[in-house]
ZADO-1210 file (C-alpha; in nm, 4 decimals, padded with zeros to 6 digits):
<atoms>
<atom x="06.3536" y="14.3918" z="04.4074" code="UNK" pos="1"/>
<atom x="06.4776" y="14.0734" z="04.2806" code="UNK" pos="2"/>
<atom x="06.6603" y="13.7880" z="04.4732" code="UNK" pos="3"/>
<atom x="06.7322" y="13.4859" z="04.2959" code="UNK" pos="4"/>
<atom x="06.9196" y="13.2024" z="04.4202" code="UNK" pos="5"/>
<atom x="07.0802" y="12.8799" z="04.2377" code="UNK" pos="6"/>
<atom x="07.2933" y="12.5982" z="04.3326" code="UNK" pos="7"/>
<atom x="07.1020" y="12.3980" z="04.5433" code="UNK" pos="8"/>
<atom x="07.0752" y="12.0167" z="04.4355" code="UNK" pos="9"/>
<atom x="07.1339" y="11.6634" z="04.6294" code="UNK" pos="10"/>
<atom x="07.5004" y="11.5846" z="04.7226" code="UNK" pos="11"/>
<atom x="07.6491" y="11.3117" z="04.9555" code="UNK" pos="12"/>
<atom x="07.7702" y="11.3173" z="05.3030" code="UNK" pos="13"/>
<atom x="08.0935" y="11.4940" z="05.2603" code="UNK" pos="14"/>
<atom x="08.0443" y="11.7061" z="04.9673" code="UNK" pos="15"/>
<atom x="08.0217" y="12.0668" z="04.8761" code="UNK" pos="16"/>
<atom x="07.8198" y="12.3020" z="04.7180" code="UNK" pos="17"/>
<atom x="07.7592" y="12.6764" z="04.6435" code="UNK" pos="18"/>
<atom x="07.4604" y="12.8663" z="04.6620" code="UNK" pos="19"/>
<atom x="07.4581" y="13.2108" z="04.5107" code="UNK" pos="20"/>
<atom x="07.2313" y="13.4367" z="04.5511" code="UNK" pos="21"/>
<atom x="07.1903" y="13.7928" z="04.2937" code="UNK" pos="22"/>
<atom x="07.0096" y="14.0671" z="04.4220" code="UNK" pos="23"/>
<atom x="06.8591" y="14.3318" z="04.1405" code="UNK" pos="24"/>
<atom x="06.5832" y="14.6333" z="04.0720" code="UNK" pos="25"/>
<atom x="06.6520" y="14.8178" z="04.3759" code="UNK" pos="26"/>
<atom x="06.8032" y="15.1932" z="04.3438" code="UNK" pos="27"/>
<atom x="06.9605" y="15.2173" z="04.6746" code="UNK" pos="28"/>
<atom x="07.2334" y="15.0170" z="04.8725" code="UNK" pos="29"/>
<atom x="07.2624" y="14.6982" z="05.0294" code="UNK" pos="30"/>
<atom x="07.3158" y="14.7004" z="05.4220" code="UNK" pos="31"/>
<atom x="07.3890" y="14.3417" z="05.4910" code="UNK" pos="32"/>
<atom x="07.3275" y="14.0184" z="05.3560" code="UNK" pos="33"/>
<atom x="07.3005" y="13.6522" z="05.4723" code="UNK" pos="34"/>
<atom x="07.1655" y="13.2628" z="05.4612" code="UNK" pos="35"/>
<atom x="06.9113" y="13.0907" z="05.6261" code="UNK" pos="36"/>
<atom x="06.7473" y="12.7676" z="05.5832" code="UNK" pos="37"/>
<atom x="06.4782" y="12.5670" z="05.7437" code="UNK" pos="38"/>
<atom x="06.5111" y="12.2131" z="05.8120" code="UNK" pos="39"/>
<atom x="06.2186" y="11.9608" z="05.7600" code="UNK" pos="40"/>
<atom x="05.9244" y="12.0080" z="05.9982" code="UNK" pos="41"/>
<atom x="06.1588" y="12.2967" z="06.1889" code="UNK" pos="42"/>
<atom x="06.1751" y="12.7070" z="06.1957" code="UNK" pos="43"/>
<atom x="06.3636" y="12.9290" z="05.9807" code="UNK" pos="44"/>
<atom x="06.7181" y="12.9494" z="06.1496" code="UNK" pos="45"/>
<atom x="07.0400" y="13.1492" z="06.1051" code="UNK" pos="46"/>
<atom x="07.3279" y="13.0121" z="05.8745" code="UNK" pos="47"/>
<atom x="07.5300" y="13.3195" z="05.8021" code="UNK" pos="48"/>
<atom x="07.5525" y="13.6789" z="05.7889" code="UNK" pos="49"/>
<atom x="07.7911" y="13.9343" z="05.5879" code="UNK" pos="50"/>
<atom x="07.7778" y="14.3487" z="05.6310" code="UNK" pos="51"/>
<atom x="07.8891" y="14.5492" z="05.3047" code="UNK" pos="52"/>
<atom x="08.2723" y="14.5785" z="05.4688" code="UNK" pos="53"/>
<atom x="08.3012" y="14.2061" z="05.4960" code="UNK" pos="54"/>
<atom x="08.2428" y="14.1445" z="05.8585" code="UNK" pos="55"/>
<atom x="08.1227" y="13.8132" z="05.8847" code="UNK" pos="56"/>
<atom x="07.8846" y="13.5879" z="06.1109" code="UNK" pos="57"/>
<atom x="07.7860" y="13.1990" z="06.1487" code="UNK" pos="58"/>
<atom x="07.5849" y="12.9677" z="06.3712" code="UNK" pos="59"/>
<atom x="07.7612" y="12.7616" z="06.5681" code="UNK" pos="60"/>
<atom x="07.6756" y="12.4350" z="06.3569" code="UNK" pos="61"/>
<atom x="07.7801" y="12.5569" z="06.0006" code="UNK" pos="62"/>
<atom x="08.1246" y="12.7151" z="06.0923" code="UNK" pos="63"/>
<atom x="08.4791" y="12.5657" z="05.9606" code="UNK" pos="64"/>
<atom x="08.2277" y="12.4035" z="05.6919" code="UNK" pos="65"/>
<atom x="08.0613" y="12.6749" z="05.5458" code="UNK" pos="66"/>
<atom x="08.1797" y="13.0179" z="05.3968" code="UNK" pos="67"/>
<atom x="07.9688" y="13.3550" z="05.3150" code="UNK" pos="68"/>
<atom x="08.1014" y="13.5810" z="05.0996" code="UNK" pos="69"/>
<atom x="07.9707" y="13.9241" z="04.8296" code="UNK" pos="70"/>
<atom x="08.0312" y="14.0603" z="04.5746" code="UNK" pos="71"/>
<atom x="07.9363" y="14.4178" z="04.6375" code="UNK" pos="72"/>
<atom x="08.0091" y="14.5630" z="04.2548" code="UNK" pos="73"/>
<atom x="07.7567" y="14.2823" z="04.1343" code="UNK" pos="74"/>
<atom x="07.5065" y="14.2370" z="04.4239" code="UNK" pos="75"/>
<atom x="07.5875" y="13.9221" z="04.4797" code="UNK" pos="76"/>
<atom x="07.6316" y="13.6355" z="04.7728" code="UNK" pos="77"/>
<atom x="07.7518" y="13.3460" z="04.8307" code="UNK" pos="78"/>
<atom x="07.7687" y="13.0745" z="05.0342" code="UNK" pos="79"/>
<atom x="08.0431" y="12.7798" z="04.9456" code="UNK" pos="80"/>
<atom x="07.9268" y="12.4286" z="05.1964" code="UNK" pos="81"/>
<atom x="08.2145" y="12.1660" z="05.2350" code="UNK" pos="82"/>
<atom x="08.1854" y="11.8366" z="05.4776" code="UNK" pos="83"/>
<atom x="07.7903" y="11.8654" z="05.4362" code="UNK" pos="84"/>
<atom x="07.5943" y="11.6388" z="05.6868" code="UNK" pos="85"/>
<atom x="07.2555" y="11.5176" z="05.6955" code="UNK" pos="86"/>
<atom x="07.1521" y="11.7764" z="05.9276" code="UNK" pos="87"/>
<atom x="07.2596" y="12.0531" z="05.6648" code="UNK" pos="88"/>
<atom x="06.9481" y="11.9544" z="05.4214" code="UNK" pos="89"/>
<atom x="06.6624" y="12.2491" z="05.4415" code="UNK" pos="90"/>
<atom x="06.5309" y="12.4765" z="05.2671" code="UNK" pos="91"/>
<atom x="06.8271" y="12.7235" z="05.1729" code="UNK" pos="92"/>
<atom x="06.7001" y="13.1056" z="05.1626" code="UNK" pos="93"/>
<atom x="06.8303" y="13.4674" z="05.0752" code="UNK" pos="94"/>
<atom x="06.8444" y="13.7552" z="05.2930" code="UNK" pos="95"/>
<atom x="06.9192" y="14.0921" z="05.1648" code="UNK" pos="96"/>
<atom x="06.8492" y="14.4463" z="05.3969" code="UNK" pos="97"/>
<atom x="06.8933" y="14.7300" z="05.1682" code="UNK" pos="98"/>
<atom x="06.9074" y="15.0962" z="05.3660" code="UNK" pos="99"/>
<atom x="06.6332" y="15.2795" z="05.2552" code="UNK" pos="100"/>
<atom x="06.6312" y="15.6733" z="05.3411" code="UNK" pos="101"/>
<atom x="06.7137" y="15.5597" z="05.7257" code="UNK" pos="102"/>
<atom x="06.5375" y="15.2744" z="05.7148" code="UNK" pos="103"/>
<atom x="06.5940" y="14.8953" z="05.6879" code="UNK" pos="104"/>
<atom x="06.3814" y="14.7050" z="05.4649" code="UNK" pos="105"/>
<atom x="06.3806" y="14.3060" z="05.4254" code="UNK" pos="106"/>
<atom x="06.3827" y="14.1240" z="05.1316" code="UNK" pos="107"/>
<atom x="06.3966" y="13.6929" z="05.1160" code="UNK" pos="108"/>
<atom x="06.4634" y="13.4599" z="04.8363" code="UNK" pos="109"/>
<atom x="06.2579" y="13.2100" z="04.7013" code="UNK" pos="110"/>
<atom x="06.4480" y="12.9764" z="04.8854" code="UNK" pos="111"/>
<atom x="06.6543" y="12.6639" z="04.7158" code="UNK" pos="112"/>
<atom x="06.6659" y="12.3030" z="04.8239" code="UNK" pos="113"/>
<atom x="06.9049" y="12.1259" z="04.9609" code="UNK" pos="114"/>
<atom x="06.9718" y="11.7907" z="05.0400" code="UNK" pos="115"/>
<atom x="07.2444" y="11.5820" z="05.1909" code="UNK" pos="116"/>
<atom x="07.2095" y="11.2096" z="05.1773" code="UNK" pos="117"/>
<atom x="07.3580" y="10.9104" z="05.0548" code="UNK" pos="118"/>
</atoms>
C-alpha cells in the first residue's frame, strides 16, 4: 500500500491550503480515512476523520476552518485549510483503514509539512 500526500508548503496567517492525500496497491476497500498532524515538540493529534458514506468528524480547533473530503472512485482525500493560524503548523499526516477479511488494518502517510507564519 501506497499513501502519498502533497500540498503542504508555508502560507501566511489567513491563508489556505489543500492537502491531498492518494491511496494505491491495495486489493480490498477503504473503511475510513482521515488527517492528523503533530505540532512542534507535541504528540500526534486528531484533525479530521471521513467514513466511505461521507460521515464526517473534526477536532474542536480545526472546525469552520478546515474541510475533509474523498474521493472514493479514485482513493483519494482531502483536506482544504482556510483562516490558517500559527497553531495549525505540524507535521500534516495520512490515515487510511482499509477492511481486510474482518479486520482493520492501518496505514499512515509520510507526513507533509506545514507551516503558518508571517
Amino acid at each position: 500500500v501506497q499513501l502519498v500526500e502533497s500540498g503542504g508548503g508555508l502560507v501566511q496567517p489567513g491563508g489556505s491550503l489543500r492537502l491531498v492525500c492518494a491511496a494505491s496497491g491495495s486489493a480490498f476497500s477503504i473503511n475510513a480515512m482521515g488527517w492528523y498532524r503533530q505540532p512542534p515538540g507535541r504528540e500526534r493529534e486528531l484533525v479530521a476523520t471521513i467514513t466511505g458514506t461521507g460521515s464526517t468528524n473534526y477536532a474542536d480547533s480545526v472546525k469552520g476552518r478546515f474541510t475533509i473530503s474523498r474521493d472514493n472512485a479514485k482513493n483519494t482525500m482531502y483536506l482544504q485549510m482556510n483562516s490558517l493560524k500559527p497553531e495549525d503548523t505540524a507535521v500534516y499526516y495520512c490515515n487510511v483503514r482499509y477492511s481486510v477479511y474482518g479486520n482493520i488494518v492501518i496505514y499512515w502517510g509520510q507526513g507533509t509539512q506545514v507551516t503558518v507564519s508571517s
